[in-house]
C-alpha positions in Angstrom: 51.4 -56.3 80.8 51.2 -59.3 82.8 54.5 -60.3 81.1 56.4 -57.1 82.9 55.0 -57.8 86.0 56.0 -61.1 86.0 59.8 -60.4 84.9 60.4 -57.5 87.6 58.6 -58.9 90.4 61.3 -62.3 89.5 64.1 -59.8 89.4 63.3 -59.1 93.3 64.7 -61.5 94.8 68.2 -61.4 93.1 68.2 -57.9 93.1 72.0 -56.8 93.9 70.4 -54.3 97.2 67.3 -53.2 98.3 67.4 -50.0 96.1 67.4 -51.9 93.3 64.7 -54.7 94.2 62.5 -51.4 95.5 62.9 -50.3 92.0 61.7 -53.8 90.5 59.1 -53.9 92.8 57.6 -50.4 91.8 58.2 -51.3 88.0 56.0 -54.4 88.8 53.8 -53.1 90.9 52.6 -50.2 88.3 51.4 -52.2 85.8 49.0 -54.7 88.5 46.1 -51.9 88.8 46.2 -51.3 85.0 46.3 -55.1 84.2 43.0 -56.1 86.0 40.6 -53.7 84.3 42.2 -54.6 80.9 41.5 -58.4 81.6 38.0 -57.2 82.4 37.7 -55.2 79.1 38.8 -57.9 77.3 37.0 -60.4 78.6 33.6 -57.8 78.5 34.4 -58.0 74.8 34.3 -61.9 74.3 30.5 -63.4 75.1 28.8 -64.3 71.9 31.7 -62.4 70.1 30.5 -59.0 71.2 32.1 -56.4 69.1 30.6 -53.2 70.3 32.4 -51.0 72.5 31.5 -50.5 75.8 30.4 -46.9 76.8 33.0 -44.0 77.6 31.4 -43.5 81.3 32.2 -47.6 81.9 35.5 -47.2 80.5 36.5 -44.2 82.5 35.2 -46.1 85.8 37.0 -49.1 84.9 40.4 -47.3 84.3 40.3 -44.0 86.1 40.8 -46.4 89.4 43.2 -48.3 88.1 45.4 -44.8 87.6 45.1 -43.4 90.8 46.2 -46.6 92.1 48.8 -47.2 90.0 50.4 -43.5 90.6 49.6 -44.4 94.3 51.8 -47.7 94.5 54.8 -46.2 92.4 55.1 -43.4 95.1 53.7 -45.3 98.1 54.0 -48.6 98.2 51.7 -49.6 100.4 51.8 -53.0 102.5 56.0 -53.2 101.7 57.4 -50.5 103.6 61.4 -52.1 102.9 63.8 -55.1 101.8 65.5 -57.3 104.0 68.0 -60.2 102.8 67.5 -63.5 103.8 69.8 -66.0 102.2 71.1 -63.6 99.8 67.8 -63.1 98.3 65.6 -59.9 99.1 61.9 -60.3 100.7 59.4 -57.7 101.6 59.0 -56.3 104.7 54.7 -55.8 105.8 53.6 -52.6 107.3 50.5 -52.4 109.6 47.1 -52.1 106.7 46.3 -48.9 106.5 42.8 -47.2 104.5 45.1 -47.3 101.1 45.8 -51.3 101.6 41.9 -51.8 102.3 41.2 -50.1 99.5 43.5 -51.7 97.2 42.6 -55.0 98.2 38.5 -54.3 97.7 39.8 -52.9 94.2 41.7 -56.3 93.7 39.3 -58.4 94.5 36.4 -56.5 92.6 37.8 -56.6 89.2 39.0 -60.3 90.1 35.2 -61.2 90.6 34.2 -59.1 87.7 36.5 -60.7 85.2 35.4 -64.9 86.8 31.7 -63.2 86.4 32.1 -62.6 82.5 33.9 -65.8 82.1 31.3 -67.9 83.6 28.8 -65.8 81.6 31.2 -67.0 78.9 30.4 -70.4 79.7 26.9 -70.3 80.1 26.6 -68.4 76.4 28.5 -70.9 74.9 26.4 -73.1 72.4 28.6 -75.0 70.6 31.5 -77.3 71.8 34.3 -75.6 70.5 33.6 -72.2 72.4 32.4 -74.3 75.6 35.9 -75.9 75.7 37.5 -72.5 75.0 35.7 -71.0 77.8 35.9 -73.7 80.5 39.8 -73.5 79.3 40.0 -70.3 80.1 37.7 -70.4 83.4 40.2 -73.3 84.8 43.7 -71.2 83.9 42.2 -68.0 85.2 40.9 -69.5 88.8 44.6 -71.6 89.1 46.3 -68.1 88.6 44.7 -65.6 90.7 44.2 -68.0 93.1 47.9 -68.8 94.0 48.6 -65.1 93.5 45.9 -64.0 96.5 47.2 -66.3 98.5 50.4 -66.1 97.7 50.4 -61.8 97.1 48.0 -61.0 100.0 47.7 -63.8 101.9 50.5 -65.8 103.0 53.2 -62.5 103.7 50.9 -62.0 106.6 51.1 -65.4 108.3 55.3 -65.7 107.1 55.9 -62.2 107.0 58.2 -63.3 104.1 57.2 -65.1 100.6 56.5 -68.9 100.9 58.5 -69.8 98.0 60.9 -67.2 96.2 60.5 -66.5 92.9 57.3 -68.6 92.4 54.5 -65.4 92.6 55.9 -64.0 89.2 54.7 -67.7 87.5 51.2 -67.6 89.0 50.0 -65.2 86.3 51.1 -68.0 83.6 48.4 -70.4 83.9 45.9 -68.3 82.5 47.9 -66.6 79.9 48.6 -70.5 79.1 45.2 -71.3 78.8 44.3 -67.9 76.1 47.3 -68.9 74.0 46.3 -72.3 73.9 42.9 -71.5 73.2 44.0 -69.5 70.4 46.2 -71.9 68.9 44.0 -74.9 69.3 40.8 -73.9 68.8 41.1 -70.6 66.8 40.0 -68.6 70.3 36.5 -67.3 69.2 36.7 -68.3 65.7 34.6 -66.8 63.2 30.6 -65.5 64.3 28.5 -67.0 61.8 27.9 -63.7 60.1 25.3 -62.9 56.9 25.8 -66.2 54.8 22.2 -66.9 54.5 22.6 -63.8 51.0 25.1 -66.6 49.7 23.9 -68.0 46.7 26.1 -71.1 47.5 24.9 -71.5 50.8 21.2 -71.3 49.5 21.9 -74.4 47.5 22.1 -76.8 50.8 19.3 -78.4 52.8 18.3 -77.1 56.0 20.6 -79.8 58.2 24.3 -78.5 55.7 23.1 -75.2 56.2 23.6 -76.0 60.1 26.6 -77.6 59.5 28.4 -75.0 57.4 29.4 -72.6 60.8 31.1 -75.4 63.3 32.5 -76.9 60.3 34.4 -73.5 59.2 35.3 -73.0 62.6 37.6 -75.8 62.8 35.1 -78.6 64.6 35.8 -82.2 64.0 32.9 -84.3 62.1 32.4 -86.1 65.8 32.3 -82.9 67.5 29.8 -81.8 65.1 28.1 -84.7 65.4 27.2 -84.5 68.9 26.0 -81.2 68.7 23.1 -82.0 66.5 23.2 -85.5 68.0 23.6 -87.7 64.9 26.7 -90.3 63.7 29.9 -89.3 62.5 29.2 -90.8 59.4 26.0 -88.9 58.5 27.9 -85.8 59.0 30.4 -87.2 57.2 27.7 -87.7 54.0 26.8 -84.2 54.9 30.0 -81.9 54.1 30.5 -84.7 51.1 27.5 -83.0 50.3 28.3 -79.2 51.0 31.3 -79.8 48.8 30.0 -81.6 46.2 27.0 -79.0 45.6 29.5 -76.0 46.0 32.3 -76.8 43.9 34.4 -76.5 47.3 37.0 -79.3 48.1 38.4 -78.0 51.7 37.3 -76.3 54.9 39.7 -73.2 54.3 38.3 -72.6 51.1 34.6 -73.1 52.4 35.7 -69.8 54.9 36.8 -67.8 52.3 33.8 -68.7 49.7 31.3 -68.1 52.7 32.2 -65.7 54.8 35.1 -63.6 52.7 33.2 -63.9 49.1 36.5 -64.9 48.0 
């Protein structure tokens, strides 16, 4: 989604006439009210690596706005009411803000506030290091993109009355699409929820402390991250998954997943 805003709201500006960068800019446009309850969704879904569903009546209020709107802007479009060429490049033209705008704008700014809401609750749930990193990650790359996009998007038009810098709104969105991706890659996003391991006749042959250890240690944490969770030396956790291994037969951290947690 946010990838198709972000290629048709760069094709504006080098649109050959203002037919065809009217048509770019409804193509982007569109997919803007159905992209900001889908962040919230997904992010609704994250904390403490909920898996439920939410209810139908939430879902229909988070969406059934997001449709109106969306049909709204590809017929009406709102706060551009035209193209003008400056430069060779095309920039929007503001009408006066009318009931629709207002509205839009609350709607913006409401799922924007929702979505920072459940990743600070993100952050505050967190309990181990890995998921805290994820989350303030994601938390930093989120604020740096909306952030530049309201100002740039809904705030600066108004005191330019054309875009600060062309071509530069459609990159905003990156910074926190950067910051998921890189949180998938480096830290295995959410990685595995410690699920039903205490039936594993393995994992009733540790002491209480490898017990503890087992879950950050399948989910990728360093022995000095793990460490300063239960505050004690790298070393001593370093004796511990000696330990773990040694008792289960196991010699590496991808096949103490799939023993644990996949009964392979």
């Amino acid at each position: 989604m946010l990838g198709i805003v972000s290629l048709c709201h760069a094709y504006i500006y080098s649109a050959p006439d203002a037919g065809a960068a009217l048509v770019f800019l409804q193509a982007g446009t569109i997919f803007v009210p159905v992209t900001l309850p889908m962040l919230v969704h997904f992010l609704y879904l994250l904390p403490r690596h909920k898996k439920t569903n939410p209810a139908p009546l939430f879902l229909v209020m988070l969406y059934l706005p997001a449709i109106v709107f969306s049909v709204r802007l590809f017929f009406f479009m709102g706060l551009v009411k035209g193209f003008a060429n400056y430069n060779g490049s095309w920039f929007e033209i503001i009408n006066p803000v009318n009931a629709w705008d207002i509205a839009y704008i609350m709607f913006y700014y409401l799922y924007i506030f929702a979505a920072l809401a459940l990743l600070i609750k993100l952050n505050a749930e967190a309990e181990i290091l890995k998921e805290k990193r994820m989350a303030r990650l994601m938390t930093a790359g989120f604020i740096a993109s909306f952030t530049l996009m309201t100002f740039i998007q809904y705030i600066q038009p108004f005191i330019l009355e054309r875009p600060l810098v062309p071509r530069i709104s459609h990159i905003c969105m990156l910074f926190f699409i950067v910051s998921v991706w890189y949180s998938i890659i480096r830290y295995g996003f959410l990685g595995r929820a410690p699920v039903s391991i205490e039936a594993n006749p393995l994992y009733k042959k540790l002491s209480r402390r490898e017990k503890m250890i087992v879950p950050p240690l399948c989910e990728g944490l360093t022995n000095r991250e793990i460490g300063s969770i239960f505050n004690i030396s790298e070393g001593t956790v370093r004796k511990h998954v000696e330990n773990i291994y040694k008792k289960t037969g196991i010699t590496s951290k991808v096949e103490l997943i799939g023993v644990m947690y996949l009964n392979k």
